[in-house]
TIRO-2110 file (N, C-alpha, C; in Angstrom, 1 decimal):
// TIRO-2110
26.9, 11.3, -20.9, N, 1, A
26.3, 11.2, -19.6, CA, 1, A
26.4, 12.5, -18.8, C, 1, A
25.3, 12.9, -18.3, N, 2, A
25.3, 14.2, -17.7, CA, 2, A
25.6, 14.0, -16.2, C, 2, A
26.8, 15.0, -15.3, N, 3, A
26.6, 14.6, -14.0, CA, 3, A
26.4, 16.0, -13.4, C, 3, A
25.7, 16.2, -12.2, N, 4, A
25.5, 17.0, -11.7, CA, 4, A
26.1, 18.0, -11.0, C, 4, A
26.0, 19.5, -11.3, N, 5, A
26.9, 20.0, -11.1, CA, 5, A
27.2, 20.6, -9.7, C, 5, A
27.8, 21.1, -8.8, N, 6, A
27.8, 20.8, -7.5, CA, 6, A
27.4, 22.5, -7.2, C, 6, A
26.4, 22.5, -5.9, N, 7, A
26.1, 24.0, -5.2, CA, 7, A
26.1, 23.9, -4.1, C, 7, A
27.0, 25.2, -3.4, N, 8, A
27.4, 24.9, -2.1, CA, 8, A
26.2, 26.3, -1.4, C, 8, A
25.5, 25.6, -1.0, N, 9, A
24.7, 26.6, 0.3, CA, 9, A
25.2, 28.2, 0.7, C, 9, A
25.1, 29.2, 0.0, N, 10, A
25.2, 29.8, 0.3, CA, 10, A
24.0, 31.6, -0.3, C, 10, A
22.9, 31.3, 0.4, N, 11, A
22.0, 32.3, 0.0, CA, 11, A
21.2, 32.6, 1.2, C, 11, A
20.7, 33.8, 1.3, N, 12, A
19.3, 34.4, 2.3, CA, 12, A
18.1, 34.1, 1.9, C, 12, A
18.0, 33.5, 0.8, N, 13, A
16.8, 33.2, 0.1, CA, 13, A
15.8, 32.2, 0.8, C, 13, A
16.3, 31.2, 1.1, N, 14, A
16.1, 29.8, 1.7, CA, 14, A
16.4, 28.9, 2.8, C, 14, A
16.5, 28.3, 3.7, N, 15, A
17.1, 27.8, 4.5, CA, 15, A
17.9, 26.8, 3.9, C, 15, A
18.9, 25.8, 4.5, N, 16, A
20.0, 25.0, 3.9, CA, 16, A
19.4, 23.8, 3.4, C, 16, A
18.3, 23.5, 4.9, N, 17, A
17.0, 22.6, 4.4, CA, 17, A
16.6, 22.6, 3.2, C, 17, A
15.7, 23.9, 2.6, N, 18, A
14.8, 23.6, 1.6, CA, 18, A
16.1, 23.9, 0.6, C, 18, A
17.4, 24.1, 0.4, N, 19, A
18.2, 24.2, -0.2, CA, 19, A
18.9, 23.1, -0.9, C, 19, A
19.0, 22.0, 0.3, N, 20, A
19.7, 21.1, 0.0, CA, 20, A
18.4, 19.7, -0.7, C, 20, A
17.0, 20.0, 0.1, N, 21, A
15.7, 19.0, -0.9, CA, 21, A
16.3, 19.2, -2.2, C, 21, A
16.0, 20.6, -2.3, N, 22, A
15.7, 21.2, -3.8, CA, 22, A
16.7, 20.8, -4.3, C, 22, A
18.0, 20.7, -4.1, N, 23, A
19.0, 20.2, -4.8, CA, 23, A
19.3, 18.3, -5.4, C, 23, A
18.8, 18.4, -4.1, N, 24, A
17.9, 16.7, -4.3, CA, 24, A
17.4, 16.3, -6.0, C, 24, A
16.5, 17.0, -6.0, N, 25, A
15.1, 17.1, -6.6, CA, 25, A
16.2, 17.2, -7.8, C, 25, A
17.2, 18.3, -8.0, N, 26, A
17.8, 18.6, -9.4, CA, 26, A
18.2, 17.6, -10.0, C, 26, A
19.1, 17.0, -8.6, N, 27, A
20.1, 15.6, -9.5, CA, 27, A
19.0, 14.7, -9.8, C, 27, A
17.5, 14.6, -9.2, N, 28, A
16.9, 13.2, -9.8, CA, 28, A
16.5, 13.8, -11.4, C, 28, A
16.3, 15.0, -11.7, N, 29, A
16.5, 15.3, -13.1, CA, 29, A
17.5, 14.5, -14.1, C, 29, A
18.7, 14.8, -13.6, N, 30, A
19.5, 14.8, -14.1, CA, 30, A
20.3, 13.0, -14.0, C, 30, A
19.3, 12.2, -12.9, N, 31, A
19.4, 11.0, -13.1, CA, 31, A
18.8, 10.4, -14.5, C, 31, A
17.1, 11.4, -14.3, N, 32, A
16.8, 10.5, -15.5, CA, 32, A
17.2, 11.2, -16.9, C, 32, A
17.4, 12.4, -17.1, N, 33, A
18.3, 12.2, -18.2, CA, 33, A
18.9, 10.7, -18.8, C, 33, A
19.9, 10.8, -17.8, N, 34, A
20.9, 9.6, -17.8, CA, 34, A
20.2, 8.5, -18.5, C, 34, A
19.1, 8.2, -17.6, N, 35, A
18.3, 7.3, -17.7, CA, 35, A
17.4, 6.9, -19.1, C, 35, A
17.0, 8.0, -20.0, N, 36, A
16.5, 8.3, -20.7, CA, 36, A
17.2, 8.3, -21.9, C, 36, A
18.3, 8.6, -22.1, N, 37, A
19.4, 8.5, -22.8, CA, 37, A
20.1, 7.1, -23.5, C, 37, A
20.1, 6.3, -22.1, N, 38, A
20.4, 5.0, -22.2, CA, 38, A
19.6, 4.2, -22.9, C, 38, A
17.8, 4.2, -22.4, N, 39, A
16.8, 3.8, -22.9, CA, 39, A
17.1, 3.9, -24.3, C, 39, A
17.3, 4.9, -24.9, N, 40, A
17.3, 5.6, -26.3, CA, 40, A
18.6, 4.8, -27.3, C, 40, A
19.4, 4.9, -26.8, N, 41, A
20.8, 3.8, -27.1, CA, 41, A
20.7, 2.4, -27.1, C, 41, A
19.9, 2.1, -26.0, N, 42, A
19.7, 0.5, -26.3, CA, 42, A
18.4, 0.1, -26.9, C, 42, A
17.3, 0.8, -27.0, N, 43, A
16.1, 0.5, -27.6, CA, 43, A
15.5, 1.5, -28.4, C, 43, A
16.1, 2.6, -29.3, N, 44, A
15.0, 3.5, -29.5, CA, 44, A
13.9, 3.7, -30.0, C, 44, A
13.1, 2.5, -30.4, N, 45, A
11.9, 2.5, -30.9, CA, 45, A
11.4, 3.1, -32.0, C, 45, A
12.3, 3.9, -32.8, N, 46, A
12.0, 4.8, -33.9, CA, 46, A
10.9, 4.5, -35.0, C, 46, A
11.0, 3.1, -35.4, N, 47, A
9.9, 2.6, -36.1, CA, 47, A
8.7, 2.6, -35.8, C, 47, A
8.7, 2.9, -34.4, N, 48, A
6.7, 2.7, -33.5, CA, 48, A
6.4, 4.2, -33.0, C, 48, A
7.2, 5.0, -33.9, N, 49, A
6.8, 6.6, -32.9, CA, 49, A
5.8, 6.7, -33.9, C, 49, A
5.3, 7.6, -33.0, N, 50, A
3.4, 7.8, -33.2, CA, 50, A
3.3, 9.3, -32.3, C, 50, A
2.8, 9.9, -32.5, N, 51, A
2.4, 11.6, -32.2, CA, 51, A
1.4, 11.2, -30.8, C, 51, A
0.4, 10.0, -30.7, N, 52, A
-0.5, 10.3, -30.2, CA, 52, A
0.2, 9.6, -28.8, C, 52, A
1.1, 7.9, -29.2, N, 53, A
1.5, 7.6, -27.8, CA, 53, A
2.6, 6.3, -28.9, C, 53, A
3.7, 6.5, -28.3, N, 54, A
4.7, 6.0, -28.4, CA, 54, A
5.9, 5.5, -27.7, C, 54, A
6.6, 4.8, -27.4, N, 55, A
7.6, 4.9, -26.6, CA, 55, A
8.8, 5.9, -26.8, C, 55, A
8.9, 5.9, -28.4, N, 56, A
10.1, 6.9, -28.5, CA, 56, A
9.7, 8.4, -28.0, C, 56, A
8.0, 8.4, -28.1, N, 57, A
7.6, 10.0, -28.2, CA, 57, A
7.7, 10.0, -26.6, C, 57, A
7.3, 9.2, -25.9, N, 58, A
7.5, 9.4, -24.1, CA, 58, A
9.0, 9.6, -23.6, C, 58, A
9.8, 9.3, -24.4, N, 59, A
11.1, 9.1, -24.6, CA, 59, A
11.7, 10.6, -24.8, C, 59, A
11.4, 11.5, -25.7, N, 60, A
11.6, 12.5, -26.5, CA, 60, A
11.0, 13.3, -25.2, C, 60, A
10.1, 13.3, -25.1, N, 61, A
9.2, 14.2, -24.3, CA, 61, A
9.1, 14.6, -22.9, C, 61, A
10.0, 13.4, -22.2, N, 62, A
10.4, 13.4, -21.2, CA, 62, A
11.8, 14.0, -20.9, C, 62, A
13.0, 13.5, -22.3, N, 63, A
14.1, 14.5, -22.5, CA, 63, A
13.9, 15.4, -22.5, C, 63, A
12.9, 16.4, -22.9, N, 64, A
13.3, 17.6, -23.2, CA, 64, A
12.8, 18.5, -21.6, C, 64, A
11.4, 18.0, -20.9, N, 65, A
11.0, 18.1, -19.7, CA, 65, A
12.1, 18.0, -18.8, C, 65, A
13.1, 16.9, -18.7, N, 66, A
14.1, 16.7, -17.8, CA, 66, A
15.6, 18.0, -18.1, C, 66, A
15.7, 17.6, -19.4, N, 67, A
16.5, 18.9, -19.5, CA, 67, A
16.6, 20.2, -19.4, C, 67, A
15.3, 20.9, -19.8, N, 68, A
15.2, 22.1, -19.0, CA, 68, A
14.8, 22.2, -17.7, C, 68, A
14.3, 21.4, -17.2, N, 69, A
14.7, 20.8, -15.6, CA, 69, A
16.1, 21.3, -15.1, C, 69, A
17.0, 20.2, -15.6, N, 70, A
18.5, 20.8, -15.0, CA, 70, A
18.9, 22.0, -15.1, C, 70, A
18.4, 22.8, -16.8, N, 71, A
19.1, 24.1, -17.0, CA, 71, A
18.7, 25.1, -16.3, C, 71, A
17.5, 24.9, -16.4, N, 72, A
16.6, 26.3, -15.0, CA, 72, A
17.1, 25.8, -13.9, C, 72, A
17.2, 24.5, -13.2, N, 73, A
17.7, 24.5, -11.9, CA, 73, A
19.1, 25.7, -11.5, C, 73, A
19.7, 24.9, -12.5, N, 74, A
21.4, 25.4, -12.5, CA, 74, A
21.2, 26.6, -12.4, C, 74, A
20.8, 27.3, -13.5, N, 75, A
20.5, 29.0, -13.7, CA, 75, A
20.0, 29.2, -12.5, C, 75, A
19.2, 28.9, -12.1, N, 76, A
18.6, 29.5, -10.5, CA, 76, A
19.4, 29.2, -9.3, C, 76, A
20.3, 28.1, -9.0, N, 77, A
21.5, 28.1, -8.1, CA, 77, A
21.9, 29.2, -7.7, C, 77, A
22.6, 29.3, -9.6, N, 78, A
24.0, 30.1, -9.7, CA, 78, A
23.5, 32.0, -9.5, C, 78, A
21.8, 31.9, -9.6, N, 79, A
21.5, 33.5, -9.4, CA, 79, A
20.8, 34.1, -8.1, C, 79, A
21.1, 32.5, -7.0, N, 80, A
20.6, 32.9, -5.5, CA, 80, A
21.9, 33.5, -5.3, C, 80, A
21.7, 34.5, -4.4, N, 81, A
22.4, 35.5, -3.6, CA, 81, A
22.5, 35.4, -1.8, C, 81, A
23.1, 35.8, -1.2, N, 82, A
23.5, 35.9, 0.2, CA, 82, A
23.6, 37.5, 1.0, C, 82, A
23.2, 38.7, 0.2, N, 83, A
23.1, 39.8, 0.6, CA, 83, A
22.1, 40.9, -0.2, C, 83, A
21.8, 41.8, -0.1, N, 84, A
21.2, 42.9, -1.0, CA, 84, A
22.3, 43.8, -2.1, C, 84, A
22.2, 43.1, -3.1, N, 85, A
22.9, 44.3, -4.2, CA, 85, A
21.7, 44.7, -5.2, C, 85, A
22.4, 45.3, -6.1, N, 86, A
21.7, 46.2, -7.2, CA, 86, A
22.5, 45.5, -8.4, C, 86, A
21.0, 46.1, -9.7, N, 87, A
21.9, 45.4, -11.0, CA, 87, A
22.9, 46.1, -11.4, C, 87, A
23.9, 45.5, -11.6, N, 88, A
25.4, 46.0, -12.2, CA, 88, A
25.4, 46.9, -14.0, C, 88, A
26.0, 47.6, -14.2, N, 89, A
25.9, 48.1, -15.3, CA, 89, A
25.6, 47.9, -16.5, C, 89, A
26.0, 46.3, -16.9, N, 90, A
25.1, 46.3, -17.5, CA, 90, A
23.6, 45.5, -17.6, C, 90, A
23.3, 44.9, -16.8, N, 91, A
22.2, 44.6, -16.2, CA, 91, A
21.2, 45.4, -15.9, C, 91, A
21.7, 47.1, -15.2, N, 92, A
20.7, 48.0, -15.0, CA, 92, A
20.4, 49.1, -16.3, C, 92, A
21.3, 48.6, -17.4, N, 93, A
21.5, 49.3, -18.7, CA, 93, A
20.4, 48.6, -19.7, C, 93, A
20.1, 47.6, -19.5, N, 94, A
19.4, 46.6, -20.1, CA, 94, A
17.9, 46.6, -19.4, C, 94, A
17.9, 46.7, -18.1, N, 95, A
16.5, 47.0, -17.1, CA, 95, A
16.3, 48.7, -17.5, C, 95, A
16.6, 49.5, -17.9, N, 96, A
16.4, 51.1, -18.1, CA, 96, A
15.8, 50.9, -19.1, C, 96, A
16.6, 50.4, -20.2, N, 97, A
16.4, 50.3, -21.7, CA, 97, A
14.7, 50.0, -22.0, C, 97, A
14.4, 48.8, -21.2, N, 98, A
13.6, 48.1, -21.9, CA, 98, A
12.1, 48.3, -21.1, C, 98, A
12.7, 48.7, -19.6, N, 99, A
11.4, 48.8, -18.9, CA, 99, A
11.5, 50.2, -18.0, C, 99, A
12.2, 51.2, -18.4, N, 100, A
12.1, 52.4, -17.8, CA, 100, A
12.6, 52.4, -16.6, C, 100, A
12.9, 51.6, -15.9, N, 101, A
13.0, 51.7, -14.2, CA, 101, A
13.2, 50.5, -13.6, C, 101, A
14.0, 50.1, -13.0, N, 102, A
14.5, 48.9, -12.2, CA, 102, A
13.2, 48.9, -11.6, C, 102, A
12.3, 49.9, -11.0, N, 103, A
11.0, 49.6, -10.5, CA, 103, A
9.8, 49.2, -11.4, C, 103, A
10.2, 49.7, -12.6, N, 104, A
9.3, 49.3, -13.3, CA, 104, A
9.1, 48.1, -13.7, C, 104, A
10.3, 47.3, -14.0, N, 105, A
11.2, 46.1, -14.2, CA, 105, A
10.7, 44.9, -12.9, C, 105, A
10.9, 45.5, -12.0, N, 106, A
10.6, 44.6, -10.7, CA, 106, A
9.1, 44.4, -10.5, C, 106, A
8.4, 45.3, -10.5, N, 107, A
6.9, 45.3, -10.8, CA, 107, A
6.2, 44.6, -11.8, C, 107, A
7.0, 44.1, -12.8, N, 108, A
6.5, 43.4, -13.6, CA, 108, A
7.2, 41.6, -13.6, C, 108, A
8.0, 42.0, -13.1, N, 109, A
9.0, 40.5, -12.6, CA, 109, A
8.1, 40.0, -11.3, C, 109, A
7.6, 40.9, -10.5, N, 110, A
6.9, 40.3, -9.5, CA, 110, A
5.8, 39.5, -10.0, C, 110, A
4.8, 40.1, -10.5, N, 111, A
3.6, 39.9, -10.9, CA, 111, A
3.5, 38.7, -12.1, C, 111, A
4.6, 38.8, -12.9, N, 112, A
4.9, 36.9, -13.6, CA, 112, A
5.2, 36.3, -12.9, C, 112, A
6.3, 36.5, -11.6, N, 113, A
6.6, 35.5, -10.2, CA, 113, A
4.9, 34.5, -9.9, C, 113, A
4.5, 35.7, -9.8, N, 114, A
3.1, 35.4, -8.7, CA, 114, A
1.9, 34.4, -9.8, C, 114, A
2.2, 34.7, -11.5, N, 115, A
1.1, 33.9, -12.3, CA, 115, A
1.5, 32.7, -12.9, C, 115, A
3.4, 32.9, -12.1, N, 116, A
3.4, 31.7, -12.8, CA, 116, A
3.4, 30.1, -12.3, C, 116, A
3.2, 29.1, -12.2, N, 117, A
2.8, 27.7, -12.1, CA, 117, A
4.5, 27.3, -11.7, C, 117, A
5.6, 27.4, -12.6, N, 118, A
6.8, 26.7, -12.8, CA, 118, A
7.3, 28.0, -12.8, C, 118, A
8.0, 28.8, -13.5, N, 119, A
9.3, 29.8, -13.7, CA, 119, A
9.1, 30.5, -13.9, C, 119, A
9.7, 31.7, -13.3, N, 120, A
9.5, 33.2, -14.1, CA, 120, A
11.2, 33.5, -14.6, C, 120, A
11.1, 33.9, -15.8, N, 121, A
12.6, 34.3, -16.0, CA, 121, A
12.6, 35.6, -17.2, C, 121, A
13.3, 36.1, -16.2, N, 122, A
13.8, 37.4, -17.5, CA, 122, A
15.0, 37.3, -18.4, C, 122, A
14.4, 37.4, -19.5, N, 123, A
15.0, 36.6, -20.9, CA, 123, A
15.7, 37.9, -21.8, C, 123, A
16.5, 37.6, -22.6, N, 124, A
16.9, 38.9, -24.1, CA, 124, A
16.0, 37.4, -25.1, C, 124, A
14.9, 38.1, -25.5, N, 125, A
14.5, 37.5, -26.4, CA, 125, A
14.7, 37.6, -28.4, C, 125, A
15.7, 36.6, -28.9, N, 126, A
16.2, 37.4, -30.4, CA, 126, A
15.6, 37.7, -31.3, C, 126, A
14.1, 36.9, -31.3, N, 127, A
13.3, 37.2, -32.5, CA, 127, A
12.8, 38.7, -32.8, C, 127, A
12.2, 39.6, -31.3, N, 128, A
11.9, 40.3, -31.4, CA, 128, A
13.3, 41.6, -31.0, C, 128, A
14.4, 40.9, -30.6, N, 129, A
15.5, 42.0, -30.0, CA, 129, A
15.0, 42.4, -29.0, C, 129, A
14.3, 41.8, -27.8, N, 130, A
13.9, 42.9, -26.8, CA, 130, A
13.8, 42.1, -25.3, C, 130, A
13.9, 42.8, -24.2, N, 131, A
14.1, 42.1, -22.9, CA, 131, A
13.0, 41.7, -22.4, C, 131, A
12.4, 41.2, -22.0, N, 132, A
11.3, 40.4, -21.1, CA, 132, A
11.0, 39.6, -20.4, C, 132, A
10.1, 39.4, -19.5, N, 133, A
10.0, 38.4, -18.3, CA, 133, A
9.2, 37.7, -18.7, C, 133, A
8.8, 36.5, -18.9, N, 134, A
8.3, 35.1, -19.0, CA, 134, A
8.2, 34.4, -18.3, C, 134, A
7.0, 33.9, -18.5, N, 135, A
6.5, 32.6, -17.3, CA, 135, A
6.3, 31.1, -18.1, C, 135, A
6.9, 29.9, -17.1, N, 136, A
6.8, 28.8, -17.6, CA, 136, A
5.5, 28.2, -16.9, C, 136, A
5.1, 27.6, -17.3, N, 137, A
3.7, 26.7, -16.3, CA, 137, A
4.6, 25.4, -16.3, C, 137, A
5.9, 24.9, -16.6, N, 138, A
6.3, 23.6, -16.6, CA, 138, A
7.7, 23.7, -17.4, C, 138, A
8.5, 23.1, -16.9, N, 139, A
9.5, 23.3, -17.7, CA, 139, A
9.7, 23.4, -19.4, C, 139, A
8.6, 22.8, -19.7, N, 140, A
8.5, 22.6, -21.4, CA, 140, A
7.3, 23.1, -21.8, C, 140, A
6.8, 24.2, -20.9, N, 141, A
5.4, 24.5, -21.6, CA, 141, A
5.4, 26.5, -21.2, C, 141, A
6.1, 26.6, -22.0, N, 142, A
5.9, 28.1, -21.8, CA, 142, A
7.6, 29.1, -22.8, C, 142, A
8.3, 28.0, -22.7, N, 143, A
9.6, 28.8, -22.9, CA, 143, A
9.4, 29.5, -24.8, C, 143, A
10.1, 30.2, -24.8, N, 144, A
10.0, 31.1, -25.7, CA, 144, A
11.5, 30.7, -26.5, C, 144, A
11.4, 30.1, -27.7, N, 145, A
12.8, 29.1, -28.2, CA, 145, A
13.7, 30.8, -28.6, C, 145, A
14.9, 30.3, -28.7, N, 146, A
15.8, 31.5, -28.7, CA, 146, A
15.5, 32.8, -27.5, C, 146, A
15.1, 32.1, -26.5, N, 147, A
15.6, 33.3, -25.5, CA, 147, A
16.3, 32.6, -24.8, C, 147, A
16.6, 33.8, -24.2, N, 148, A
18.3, 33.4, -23.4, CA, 148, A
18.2, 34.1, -22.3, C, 148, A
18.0, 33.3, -21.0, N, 149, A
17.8, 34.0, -19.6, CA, 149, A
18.6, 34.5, -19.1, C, 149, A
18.7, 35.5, -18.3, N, 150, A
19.7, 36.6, -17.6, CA, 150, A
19.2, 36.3, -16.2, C, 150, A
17.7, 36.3, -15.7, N, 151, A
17.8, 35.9, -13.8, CA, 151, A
16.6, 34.8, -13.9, C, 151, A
16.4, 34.2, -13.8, N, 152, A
15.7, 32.8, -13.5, CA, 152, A
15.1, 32.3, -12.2, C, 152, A
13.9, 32.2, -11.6, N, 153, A
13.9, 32.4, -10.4, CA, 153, A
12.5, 30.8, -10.3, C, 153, A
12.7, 30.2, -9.7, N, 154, A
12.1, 29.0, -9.6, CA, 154, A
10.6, 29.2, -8.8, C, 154, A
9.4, 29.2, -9.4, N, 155, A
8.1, 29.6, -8.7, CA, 155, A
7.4, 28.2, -8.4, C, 155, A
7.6, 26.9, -8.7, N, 156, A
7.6, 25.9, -8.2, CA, 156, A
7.4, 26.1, -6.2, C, 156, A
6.0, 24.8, -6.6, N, 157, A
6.4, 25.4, -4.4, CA, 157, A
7.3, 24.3, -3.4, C, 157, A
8.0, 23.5, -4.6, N, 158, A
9.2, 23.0, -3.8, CA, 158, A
10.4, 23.6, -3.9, C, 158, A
10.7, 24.4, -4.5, N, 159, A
11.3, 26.0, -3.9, CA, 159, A
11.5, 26.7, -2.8, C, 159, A
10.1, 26.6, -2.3, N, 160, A
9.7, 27.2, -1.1, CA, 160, A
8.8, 27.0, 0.3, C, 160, A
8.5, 25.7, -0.1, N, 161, A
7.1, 25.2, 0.8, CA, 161, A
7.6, 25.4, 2.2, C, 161, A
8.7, 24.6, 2.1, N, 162, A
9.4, 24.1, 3.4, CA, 162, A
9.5, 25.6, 4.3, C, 162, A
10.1, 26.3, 3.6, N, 163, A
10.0, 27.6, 4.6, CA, 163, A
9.1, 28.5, 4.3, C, 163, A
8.2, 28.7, 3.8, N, 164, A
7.6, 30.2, 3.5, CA, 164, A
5.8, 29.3, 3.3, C, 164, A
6.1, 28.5, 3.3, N, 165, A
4.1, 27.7, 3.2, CA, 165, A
3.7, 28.2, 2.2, C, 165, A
2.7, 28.8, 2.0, N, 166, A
2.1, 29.2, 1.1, CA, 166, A
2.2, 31.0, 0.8, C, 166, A
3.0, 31.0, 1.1, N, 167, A
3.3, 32.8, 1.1, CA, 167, A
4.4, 32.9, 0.2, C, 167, A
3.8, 33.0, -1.2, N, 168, A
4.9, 33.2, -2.4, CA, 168, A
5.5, 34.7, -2.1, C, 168, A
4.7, 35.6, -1.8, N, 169, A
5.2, 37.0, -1.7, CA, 169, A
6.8, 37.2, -1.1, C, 169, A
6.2, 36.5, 0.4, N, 170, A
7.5, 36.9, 1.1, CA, 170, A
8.8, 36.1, 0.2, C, 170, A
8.8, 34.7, -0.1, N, 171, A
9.6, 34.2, -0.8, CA, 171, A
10.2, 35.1, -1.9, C, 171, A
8.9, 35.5, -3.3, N, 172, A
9.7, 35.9, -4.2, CA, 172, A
10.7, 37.5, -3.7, C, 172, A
10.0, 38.0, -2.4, N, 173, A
10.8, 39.5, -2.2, CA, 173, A
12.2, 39.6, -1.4, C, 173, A
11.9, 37.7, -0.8, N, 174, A
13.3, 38.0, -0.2, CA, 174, A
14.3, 37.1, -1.6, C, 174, A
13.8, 36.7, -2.4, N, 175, A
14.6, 36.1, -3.2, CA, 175, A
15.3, 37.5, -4.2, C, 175, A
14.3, 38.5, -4.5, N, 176, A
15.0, 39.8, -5.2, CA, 176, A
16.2, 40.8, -4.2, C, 176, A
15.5, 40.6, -3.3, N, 177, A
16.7, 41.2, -2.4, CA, 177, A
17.9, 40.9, -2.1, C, 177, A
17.7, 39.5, -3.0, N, 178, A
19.1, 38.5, -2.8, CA, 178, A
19.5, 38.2, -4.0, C, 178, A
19.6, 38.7, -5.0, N, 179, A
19.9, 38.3, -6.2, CA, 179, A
21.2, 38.4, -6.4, C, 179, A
22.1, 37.7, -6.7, N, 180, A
23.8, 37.6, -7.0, CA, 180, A
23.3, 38.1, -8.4, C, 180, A
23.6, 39.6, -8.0, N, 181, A
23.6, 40.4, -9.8, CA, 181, A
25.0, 40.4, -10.6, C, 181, A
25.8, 39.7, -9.7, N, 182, A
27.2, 39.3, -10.4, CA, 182, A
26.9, 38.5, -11.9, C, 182, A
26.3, 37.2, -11.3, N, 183, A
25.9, 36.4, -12.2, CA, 183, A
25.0, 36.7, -13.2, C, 183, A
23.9, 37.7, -13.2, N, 184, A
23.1, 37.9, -14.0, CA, 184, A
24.2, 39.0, -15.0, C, 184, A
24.9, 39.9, -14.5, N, 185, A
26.0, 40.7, -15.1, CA, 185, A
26.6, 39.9, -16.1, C, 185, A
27.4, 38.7, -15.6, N, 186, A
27.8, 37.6, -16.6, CA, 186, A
27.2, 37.0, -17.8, C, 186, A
25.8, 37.2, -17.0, N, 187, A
25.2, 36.8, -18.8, CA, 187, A
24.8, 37.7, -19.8, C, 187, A
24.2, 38.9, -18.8, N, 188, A
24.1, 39.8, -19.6, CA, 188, A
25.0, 40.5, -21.0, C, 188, A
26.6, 40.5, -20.1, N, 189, A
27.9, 40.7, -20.4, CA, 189, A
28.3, 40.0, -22.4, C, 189, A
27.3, 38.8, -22.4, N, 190, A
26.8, 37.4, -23.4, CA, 190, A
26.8, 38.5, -24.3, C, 190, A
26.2, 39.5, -24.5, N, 191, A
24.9, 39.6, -25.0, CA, 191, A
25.3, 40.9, -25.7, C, 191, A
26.4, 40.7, -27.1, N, 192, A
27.2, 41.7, -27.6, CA, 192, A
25.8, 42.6, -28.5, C, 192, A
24.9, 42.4, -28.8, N, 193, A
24.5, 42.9, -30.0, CA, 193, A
23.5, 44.2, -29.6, C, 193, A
23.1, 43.9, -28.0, N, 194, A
21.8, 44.9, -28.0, CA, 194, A
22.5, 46.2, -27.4, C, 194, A
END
């Protein structure tokens, strides 16, 4: 049983309002997990799954939508910030590497921000060994299997409606301005091989 992991309000990104919805919003993920799980333990239907419509397959398919749900939530919590820093060494070692320039890097992190429907996240991707930014249109419809996110940034407009309306710009610029590159350092830190 999954319980939800606790975040205490502290970023320039968003108001406490659209902070505390959106947190809302995480744990009903993470209800139905729960929820989904149980279904699956007391009834799983295994005999009647069917590709085209099934209960197990609504079952399955709704897990996996709910659980990357929680994980990007969390990841995006833990990588809102409260001030202006810069990427840490090895974070800006990894942004050099791969995209020539923290500007070059951000320029292209913008502009997935802006196409994408659900998520933009900058990933170490293993198949090909190389860093990149990806966009989700939905929690389960975009991710790239074996990448491993380093900053995660939620483009969803319940993210941001509440304060920013329809002006993704200002959101995604004050959200970079605010990035706890601690956290992204941490993961990067993961990441013995590149």
């Amino acid at each position: 049983m999954l319980t939800p992991k606790p975040f205490a309000y502290d970023t320039t990104t968003v108001s406490q309002k659209q902070f505390n919805e959106h947190v809302k919003l995480y744990e009903g993920y993470v209800s139905k997990i729960n929820q989904i799980d149980a279904e699956l333990e007391k009834n799983p239907n295994e005999k009647e799954a069917n590709a085209t419509y099934s209960k197990y397959r609504c079952l399955k398919k709704g897990k996996s939508y709910a659980l990357n749900g929680v994980i990007l939530h969390e990841a995006y919590f833990q990588n809102l910030g409260n001030k202006k820093t810069a990427p840490l060494v090895r974070s800006a070692e990894i942004i050099n590497q791969s995209f020539d320039s923290y500007e070059n890097w951000e320029k292209d992190f913008i502009a997935c921000c802006k196409a994408a429907r659900g998520w933009c996240i900058f990933v170490y991707e293993q198949r090909t060994n190389s860093f990149c930014n990806i966009l989700l249109d939905s929690h389960d419809d975009g991710m790239v299997c074996l990448a491993y996110p380093l900053l995660v940034m939620d483009m969803y407009e319940h993210a941001y409606f509440l304060d920013y309306g329809i002006n993704k710009d200002e959101y995604i610029r004050n959200f970079l301005d605010a990035v706890d590159w601690r956290v992204v350092e941490k993961r990067a830190e993961k990441l013995n091989n590149f």
